[in-house]
N, CA, C and O atoms as a MOPAC input file, in Angstrom:
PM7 MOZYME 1SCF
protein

 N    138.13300 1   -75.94900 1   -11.20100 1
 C    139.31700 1   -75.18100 1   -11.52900 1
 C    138.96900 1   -73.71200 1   -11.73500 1
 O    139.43900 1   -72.85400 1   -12.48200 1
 N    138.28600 1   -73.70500 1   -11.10300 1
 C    137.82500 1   -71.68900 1   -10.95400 1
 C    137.88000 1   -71.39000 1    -9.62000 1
 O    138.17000 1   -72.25900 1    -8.79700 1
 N    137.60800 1   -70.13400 1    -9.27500 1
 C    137.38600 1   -69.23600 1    -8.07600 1
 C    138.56100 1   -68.65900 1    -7.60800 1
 O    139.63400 1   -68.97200 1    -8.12500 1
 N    138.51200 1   -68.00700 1    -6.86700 1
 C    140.05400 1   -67.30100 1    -6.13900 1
 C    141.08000 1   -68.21100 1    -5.99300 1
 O    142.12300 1   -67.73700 1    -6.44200 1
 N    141.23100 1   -69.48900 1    -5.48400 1
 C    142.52800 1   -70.17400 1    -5.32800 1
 C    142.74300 1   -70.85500 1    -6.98500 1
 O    143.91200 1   -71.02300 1    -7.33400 1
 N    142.00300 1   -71.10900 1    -7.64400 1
 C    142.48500 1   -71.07500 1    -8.79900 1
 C    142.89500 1   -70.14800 1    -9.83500 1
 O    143.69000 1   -70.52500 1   -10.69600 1
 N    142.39000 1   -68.88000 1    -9.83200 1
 C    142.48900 1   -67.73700 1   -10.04200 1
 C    144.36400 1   -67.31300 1    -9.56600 1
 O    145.33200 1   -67.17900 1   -10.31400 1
 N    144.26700 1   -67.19900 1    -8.02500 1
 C    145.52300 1   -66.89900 1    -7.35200 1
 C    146.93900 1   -67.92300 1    -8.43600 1
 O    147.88300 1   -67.49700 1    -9.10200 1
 N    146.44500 1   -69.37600 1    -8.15300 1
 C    147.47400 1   -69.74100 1    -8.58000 1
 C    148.05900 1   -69.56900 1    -9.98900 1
 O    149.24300 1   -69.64400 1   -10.31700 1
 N    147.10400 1   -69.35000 1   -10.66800 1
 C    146.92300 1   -68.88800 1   -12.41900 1
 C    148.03200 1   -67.62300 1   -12.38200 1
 O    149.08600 1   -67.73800 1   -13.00700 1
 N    147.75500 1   -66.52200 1   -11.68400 1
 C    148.36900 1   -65.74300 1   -11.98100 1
 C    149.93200 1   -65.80400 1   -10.71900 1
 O    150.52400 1   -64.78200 1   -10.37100 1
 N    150.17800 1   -66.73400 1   -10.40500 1
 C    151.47300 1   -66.95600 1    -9.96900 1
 C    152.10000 1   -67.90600 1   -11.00000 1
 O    153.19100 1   -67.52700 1   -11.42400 1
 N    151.67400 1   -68.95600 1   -11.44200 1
 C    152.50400 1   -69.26400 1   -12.68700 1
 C    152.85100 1   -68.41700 1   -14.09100 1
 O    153.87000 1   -68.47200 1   -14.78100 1
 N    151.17300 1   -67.30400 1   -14.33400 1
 C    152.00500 1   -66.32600 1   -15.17000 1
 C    152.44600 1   -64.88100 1   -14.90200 1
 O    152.32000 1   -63.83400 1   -15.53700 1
 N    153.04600 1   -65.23100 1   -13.65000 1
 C    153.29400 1   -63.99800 1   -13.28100 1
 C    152.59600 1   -62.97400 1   -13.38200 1
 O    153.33300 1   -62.02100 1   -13.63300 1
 N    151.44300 1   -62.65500 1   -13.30900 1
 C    150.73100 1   -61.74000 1   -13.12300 1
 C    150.32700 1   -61.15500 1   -12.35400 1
 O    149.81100 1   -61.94700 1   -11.56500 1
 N    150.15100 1   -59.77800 1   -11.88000 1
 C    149.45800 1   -59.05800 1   -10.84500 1
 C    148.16100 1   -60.15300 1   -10.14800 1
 O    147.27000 1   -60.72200 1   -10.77800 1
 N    148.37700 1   -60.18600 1    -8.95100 1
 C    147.23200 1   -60.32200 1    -8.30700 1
 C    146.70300 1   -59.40700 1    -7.05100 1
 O    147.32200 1   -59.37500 1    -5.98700 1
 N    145.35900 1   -58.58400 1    -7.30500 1
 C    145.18200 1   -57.67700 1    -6.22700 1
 C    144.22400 1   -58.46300 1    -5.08600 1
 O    143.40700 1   -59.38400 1    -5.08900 1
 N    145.01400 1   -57.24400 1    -3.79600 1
 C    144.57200 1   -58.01000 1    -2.99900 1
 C    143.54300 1   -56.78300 1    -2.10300 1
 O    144.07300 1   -55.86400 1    -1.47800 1
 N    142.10400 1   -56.95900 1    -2.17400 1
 C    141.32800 1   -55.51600 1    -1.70500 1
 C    140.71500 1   -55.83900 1    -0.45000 1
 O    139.94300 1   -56.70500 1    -0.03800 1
 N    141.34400 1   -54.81400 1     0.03100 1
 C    141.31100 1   -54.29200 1     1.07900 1
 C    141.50000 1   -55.62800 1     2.40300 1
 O    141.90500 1   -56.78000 1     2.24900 1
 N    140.93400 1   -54.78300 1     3.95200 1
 C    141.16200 1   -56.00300 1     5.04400 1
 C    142.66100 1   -56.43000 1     5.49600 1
 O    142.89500 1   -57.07500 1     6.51800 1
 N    143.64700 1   -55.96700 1     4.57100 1
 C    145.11500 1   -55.96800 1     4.47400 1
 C    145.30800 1   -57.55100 1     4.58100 1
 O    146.02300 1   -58.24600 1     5.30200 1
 N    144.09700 1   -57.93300 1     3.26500 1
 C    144.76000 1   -59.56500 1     3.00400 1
 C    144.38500 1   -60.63800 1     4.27500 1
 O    144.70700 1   -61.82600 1     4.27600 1
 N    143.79400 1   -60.09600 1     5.12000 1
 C    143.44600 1   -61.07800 1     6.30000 1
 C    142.57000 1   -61.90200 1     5.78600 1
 O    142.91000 1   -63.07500 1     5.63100 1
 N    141.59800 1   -61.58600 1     5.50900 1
 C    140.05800 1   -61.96100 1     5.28200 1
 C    140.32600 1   -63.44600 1     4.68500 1
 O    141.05200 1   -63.75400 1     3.74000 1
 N    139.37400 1   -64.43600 1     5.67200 1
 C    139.76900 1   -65.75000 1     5.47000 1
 C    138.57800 1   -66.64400 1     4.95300 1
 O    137.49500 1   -66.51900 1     5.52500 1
 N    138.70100 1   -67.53800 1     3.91100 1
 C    137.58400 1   -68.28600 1     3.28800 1
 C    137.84400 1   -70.10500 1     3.31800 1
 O    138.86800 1   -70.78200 1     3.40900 1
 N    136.96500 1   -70.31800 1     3.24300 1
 C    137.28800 1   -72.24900 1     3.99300 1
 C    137.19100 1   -72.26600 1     1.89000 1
 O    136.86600 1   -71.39900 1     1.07900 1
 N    137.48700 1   -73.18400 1     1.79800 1
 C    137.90300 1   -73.96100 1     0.83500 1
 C    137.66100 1   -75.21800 1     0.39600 1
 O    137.89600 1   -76.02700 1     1.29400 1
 N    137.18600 1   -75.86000 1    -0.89000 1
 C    136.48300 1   -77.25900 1    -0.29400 1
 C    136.96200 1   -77.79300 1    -2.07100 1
 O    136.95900 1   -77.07200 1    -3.06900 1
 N    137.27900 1   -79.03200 1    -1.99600 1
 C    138.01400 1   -80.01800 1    -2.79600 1
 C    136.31700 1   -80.50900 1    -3.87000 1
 O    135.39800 1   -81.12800 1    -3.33200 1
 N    136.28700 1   -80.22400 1    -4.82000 1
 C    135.25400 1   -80.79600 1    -5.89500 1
 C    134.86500 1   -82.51600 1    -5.30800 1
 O    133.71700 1   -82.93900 1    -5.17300 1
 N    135.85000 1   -83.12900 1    -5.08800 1
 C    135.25500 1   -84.07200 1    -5.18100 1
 C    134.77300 1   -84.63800 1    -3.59300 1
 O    134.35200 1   -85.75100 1    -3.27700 1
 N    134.97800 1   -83.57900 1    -2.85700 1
 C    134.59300 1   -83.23200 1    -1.43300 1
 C    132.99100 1   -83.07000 1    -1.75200 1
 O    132.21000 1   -83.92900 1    -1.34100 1
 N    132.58300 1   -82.06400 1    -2.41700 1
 C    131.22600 1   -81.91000 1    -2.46300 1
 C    130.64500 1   -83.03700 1    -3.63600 1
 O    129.57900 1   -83.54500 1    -3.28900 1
 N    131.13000 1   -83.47100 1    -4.86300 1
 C    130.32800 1   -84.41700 1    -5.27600 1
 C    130.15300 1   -85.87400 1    -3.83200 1
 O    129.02000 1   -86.26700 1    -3.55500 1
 N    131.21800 1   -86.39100 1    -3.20100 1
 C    130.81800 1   -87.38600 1    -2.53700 1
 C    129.66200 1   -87.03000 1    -1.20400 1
 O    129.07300 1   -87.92800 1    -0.60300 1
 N    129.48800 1   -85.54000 1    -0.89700 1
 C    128.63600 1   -85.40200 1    -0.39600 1
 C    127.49400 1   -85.29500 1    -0.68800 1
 O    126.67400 1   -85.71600 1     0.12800 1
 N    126.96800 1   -84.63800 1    -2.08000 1
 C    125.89000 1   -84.98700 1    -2.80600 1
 C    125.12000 1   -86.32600 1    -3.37200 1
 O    123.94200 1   -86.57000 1    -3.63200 1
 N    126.73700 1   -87.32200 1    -3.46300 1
 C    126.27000 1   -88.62000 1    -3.51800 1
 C    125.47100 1   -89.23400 1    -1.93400 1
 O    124.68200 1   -90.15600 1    -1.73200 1
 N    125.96800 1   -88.46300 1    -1.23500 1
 C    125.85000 1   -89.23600 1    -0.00300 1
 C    123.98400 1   -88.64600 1     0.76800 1
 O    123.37400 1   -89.23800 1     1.65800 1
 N    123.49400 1   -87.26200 1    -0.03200 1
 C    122.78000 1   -87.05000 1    -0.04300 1
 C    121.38200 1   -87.49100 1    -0.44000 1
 O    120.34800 1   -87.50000 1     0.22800 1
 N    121.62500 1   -87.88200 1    -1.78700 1
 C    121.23200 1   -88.41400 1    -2.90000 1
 C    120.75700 1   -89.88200 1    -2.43600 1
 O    119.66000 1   -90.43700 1    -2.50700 1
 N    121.92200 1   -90.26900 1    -1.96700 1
 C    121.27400 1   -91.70700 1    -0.91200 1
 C    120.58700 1   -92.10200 1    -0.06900 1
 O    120.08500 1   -93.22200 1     0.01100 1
 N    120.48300 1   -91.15200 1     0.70900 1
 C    119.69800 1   -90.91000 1     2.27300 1
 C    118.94900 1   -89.40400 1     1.78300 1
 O    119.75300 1   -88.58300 1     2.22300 1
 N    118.21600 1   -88.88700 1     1.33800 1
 C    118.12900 1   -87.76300 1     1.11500 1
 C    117.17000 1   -87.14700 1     2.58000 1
 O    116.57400 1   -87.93300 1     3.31600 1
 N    117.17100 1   -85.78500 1     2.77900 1
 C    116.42600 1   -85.22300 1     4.33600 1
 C    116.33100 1   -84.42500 1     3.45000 1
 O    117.27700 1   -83.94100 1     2.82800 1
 N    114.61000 1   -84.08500 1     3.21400 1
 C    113.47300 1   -83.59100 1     2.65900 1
 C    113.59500 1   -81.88700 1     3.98900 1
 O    113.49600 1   -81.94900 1     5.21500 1
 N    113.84300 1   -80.49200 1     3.07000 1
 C    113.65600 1   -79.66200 1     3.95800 1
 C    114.79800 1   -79.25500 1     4.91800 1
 O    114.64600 1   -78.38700 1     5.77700 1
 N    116.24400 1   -80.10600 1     4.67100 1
 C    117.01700 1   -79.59300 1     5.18800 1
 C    118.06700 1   -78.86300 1     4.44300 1
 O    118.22800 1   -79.14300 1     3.25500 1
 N    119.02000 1   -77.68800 1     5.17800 1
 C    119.46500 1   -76.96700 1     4.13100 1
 C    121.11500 1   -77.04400 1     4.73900 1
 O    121.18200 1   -77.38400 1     5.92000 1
 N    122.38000 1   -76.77200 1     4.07100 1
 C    123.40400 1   -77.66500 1     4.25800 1
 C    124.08300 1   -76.31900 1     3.32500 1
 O    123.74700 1   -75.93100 1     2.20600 1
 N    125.38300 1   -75.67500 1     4.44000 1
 C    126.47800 1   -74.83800 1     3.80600 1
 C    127.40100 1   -75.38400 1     3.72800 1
 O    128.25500 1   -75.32000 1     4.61300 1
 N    127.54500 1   -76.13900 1     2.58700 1
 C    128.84000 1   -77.23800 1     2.27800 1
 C    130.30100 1   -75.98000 1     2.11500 1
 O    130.15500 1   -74.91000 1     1.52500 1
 N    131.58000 1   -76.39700 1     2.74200 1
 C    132.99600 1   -76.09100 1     2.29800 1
 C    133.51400 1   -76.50700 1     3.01500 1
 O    133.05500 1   -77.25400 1     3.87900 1
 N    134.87000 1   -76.09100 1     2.87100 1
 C    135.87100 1   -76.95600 1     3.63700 1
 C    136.00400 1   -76.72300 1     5.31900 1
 O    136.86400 1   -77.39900 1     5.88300 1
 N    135.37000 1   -76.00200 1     5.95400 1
 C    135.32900 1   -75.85600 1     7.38400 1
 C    136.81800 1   -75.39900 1     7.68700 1
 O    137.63600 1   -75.10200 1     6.81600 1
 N    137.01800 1   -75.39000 1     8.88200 1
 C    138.46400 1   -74.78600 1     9.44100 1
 C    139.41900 1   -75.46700 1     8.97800 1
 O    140.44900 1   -74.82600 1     8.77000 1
 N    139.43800 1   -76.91000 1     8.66600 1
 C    140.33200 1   -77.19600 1     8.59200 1
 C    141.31300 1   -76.91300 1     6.98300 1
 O    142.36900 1   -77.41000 1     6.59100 1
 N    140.52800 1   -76.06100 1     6.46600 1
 C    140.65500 1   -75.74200 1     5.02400 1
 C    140.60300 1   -74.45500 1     4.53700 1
 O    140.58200 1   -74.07200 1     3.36700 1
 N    140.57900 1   -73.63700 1     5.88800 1
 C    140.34900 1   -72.27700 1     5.74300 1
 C    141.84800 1   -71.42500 1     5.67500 1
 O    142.57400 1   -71.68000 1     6.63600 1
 N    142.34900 1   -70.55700 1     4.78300 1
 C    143.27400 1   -69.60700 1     4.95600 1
 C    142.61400 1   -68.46200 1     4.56800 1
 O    141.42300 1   -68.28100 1     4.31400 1
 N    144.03800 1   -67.33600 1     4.55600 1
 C    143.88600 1   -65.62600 1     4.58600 1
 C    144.10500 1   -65.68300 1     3.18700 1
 O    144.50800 1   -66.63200 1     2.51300 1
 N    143.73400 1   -64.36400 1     2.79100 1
 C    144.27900 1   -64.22300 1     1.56100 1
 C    146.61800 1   -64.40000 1     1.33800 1
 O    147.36200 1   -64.95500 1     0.52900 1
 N    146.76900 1   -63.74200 1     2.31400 1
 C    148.16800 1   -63.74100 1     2.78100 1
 C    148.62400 1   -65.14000 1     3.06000 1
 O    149.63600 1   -65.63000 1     2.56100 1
 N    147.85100 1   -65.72600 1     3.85400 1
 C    148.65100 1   -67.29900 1     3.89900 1
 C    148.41800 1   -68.48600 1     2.51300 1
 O    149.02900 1   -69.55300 1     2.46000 1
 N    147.37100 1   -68.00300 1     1.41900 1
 C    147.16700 1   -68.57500 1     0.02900 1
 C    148.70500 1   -67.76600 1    -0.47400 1
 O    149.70700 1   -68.46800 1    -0.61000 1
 N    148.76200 1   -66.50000 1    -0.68500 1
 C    150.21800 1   -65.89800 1    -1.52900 1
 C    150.66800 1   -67.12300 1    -1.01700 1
 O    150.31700 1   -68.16000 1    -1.58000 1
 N    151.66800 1   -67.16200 1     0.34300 1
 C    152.96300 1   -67.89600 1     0.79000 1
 C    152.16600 1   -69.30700 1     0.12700 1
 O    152.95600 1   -69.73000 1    -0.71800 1
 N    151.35000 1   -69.90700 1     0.14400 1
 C    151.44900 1   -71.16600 1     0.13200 1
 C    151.50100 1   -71.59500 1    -1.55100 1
 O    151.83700 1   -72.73200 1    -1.88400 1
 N    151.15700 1   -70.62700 1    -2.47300 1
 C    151.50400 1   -71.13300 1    -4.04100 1
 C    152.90000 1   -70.71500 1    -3.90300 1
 O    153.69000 1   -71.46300 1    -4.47900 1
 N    153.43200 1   -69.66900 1    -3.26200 1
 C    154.59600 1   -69.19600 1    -3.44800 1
 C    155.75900 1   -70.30200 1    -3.02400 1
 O    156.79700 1   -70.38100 1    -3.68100 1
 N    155.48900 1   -71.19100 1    -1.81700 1
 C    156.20700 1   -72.29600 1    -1.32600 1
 C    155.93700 1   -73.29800 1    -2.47700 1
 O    156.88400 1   -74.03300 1    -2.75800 1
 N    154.61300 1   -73.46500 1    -3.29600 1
 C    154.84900 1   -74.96900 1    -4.06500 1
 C    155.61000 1   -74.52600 1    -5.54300 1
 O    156.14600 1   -75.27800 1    -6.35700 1
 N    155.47200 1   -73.13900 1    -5.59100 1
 C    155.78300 1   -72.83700 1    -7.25800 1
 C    157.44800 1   -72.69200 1    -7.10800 1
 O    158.24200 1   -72.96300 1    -8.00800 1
 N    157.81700 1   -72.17800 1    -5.70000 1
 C    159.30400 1   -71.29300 1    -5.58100 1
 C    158.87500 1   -70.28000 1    -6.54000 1
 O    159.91200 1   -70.13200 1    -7.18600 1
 N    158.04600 1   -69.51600 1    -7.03100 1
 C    157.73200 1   -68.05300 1    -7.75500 1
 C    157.33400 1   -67.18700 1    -6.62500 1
 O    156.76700 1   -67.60500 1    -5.61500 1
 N    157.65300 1   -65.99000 1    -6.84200 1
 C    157.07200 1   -64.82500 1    -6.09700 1
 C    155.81400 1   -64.67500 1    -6.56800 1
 O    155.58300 1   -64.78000 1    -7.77200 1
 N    154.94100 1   -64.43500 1    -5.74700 1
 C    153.45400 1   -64.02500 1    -5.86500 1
 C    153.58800 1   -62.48600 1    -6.28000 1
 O    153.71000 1   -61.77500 1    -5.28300 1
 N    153.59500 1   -62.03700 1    -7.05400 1
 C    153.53600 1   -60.71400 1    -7.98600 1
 C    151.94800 1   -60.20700 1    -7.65000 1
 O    151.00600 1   -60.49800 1    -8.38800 1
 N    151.77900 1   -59.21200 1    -6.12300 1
 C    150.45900 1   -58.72600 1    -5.57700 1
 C    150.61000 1   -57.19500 1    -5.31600 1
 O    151.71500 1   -56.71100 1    -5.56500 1
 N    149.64500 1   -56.39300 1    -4.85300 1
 C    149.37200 1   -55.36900 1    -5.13900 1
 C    148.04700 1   -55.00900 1    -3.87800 1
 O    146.84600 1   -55.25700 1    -3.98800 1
 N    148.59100 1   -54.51700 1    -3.00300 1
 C    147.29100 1   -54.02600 1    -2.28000 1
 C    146.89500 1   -53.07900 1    -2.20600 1
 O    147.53400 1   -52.03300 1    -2.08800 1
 N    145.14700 1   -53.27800 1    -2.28100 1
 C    144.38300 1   -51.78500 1    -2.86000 1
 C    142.88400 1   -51.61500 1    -1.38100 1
 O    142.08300 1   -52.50100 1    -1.08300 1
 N    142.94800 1   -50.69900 1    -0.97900 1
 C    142.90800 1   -50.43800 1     0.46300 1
 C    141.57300 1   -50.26500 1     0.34300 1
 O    141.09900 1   -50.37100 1     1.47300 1
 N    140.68700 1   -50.04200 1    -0.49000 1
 C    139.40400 1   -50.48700 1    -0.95700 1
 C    139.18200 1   -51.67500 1    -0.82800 1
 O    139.95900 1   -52.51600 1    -1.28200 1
 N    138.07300 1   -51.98800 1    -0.18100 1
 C    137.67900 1   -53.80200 1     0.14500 1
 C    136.60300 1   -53.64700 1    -1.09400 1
 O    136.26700 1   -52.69600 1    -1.79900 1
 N    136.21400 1   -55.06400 1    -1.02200 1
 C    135.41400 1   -55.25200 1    -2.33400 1
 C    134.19900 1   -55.10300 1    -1.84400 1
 O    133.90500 1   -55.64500 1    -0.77800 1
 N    133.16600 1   -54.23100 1    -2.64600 1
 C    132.10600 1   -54.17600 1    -2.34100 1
 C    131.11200 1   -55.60700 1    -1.51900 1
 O    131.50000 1   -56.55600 1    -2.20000 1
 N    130.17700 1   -56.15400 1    -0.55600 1
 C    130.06500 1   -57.07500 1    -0.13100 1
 C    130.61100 1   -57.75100 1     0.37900 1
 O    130.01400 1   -58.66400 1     0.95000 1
 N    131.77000 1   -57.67900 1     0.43100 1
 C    132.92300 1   -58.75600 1     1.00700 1
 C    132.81900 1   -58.76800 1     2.40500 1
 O    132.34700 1   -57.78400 1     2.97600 1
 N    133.19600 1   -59.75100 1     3.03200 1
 C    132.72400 1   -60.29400 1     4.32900 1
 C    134.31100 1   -60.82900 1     5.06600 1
 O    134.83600 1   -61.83100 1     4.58000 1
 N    134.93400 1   -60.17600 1     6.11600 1
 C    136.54900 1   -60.50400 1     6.77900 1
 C    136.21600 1   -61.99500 1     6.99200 1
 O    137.26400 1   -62.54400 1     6.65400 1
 N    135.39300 1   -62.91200 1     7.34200 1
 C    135.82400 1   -63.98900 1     7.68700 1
 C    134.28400 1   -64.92500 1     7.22300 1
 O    133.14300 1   -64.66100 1     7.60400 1
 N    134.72300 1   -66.07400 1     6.28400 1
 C    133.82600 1   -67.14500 1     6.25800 1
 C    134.41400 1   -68.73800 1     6.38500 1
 O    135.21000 1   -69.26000 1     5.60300 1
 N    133.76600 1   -69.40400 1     7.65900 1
 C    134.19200 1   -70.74200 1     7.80100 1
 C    132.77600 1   -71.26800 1     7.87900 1
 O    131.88500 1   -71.00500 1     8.68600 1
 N    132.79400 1   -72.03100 1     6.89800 1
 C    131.69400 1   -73.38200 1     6.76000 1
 C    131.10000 1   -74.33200 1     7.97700 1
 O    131.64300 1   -75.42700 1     7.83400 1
 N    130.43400 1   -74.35700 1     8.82800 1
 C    130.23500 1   -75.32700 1    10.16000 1
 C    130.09100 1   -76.35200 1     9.53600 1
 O    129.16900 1   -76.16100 1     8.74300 1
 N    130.44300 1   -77.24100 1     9.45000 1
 C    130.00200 1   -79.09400 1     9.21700 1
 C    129.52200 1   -80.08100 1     9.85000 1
 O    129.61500 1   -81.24600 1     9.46400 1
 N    128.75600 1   -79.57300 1    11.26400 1
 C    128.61700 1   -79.97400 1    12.03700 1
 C    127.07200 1   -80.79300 1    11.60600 1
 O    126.83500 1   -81.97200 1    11.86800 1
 N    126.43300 1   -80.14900 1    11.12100 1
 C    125.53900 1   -80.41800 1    10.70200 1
 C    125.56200 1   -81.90200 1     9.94700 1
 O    125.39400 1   -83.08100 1    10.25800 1
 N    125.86800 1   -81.12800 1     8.78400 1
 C    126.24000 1   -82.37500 1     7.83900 1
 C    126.72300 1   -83.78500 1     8.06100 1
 O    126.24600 1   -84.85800 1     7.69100 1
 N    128.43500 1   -83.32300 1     9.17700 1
 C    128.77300 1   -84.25800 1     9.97200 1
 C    127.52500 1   -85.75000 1    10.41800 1
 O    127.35700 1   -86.86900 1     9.93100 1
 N    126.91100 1   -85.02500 1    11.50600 1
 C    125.91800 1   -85.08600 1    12.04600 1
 C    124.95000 1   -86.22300 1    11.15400 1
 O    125.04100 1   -87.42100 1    11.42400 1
 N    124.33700 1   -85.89800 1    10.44000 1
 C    123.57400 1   -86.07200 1     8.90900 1
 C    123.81400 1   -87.30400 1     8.41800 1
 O    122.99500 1   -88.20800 1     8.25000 1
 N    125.15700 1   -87.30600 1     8.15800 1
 C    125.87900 1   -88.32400 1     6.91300 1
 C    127.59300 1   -88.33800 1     7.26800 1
 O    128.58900 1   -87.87300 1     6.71500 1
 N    127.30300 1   -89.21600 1     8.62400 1
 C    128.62600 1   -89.40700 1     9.55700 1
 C    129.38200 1   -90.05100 1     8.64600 1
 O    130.58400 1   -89.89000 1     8.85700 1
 N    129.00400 1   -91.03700 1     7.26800 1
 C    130.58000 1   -91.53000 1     6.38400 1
 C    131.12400 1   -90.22500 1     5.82100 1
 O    132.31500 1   -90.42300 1     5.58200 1
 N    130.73300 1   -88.79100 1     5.45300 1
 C    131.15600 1   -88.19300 1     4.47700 1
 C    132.02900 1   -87.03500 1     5.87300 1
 O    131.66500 1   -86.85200 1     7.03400 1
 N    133.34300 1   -86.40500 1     5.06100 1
 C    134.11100 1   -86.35700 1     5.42100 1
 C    134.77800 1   -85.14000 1     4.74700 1
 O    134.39900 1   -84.89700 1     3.60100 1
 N    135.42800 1   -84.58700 1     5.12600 1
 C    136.08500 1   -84.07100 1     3.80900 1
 C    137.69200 1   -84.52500 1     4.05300 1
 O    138.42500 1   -84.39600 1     5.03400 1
 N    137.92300 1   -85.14700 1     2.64500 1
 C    138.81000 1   -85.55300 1     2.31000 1
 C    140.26800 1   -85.33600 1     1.93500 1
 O    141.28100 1   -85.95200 1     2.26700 1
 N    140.06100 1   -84.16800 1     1.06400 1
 C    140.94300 1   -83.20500 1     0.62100 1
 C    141.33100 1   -82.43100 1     1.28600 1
 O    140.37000 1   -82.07900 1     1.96800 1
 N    142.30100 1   -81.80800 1     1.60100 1
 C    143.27800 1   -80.84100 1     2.43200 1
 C    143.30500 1   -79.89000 1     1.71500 1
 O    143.19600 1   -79.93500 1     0.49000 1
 N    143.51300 1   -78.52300 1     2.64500 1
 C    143.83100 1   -77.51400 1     1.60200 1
 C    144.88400 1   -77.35200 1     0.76500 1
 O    144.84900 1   -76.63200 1    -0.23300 1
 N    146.16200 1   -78.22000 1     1.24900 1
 C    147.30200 1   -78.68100 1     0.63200 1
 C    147.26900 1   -79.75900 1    -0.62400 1
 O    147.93900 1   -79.80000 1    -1.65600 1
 N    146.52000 1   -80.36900 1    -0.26200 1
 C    146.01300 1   -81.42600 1    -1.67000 1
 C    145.26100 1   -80.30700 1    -2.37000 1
 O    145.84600 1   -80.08400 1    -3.43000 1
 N    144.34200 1   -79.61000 1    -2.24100 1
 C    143.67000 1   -78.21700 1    -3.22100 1
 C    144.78800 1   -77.99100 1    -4.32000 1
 O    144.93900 1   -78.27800 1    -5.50800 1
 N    145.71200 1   -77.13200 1    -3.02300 1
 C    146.76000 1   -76.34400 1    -3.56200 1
 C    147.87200 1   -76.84600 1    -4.45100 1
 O    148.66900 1   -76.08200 1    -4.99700 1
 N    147.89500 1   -78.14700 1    -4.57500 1
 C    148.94100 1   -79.15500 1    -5.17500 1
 C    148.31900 1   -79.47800 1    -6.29600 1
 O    149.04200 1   -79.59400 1    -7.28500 1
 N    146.96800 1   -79.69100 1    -6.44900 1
 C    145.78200 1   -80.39500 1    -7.13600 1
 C    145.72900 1   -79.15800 1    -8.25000 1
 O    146.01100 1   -79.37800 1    -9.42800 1
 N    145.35300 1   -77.87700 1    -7.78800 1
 C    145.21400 1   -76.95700 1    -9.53500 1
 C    146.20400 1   -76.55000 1    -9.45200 1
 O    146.40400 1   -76.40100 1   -10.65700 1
 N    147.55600 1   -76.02600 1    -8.75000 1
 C    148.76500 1   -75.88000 1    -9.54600 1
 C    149.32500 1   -77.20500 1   -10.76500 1
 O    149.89200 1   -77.02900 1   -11.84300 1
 N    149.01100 1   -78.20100 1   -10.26200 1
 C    149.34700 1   -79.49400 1   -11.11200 1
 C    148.74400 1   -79.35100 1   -12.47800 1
 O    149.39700 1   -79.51900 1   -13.50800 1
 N    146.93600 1   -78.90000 1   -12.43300 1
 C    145.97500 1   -79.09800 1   -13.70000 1
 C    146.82400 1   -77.25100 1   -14.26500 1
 O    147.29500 1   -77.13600 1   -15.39700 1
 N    146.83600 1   -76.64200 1   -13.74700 1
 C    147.38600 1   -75.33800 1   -14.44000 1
 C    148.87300 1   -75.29500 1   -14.98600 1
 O    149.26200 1   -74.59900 1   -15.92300 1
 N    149.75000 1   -76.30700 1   -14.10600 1
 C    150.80100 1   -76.28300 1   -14.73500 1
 C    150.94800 1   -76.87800 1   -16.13800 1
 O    151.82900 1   -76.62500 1   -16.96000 1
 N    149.92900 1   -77.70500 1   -16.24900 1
 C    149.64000 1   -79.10800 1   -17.17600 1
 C    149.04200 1   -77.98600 1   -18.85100 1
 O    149.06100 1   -78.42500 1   -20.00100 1
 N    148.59000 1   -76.57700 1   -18.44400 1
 C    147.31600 1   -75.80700 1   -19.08500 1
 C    148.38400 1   -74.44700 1   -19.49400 1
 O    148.27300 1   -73.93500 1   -20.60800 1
 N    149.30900 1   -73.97900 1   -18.59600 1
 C    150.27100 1   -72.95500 1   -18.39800 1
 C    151.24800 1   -73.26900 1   -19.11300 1
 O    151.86300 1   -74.31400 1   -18.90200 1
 N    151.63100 1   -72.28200 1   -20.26200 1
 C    152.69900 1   -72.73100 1   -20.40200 1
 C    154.42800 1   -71.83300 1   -20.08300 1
 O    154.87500 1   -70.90800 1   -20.75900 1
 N    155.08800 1   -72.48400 1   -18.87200 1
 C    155.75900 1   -71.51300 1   -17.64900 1
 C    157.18500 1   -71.65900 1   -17.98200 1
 O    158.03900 1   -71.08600 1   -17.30500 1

């Protein structure tokens, strides 16, 4: 229940500013469900490969913009996303990261990712609404 999409949705239930720097909000990050990466660690843990190295997230199919996260708390809350764009990008920041899974895939063909970015997005508005009081 941390990082930017939890963050984002936090401050759409309390209405709060959320800035959006620089890239004009394009800049897109894959996304990956907690219990996405514990069942992959379990699945590691089982079969383990000594020396191999593994960029776990949600791959494309879990990836949005900063702009398509606004609309999508904004569609589950019916709240306006209350944002602010500041034309300064963030120091380090990188326009586009998607996770390959091919690997992993590959690796430990039962594990999967499970979670949708829509189950994400349903999943901590639910624990924040539960934490928020709106």
């Amino acid at each position: 229940m941390h990082g930017f999409l939890s963050y984002l949705i936090k401050c759409n239930l309390e209405e709060t500013k959320y800035n959006v720097f620089g890239y004009k909000g394009k800049q897109v990050r894959d996304n990956i469900h907690s219990l996405d990466v514990a069942k992959f660690i379990a699945a590691f843990v089982a079969h383990p490969r000594f020396g191999e190295v593994y960029n776990i997230g949600g791959g494309r199919a879990n990836s949005c913009s900063i702009l398509e996260a606004l609309a999508k708390i904004e569609n589950i809350s019916g709240k306006r996303m209350i944002h602010e764009y500041v034309d300064q990008n963030r120091s380090g920041d990188h326009i586009c990261y998607i996770s390959d899974l091919r690997k992993m895939k590959a690796h430990y063909p039962s594990w999967d990712i499970r979670k949708s970015l829509d189950d994400i997005f349903r999943e901590v508005y639910a624990s924040w609404t539960r934490r928020v009081e709106i």
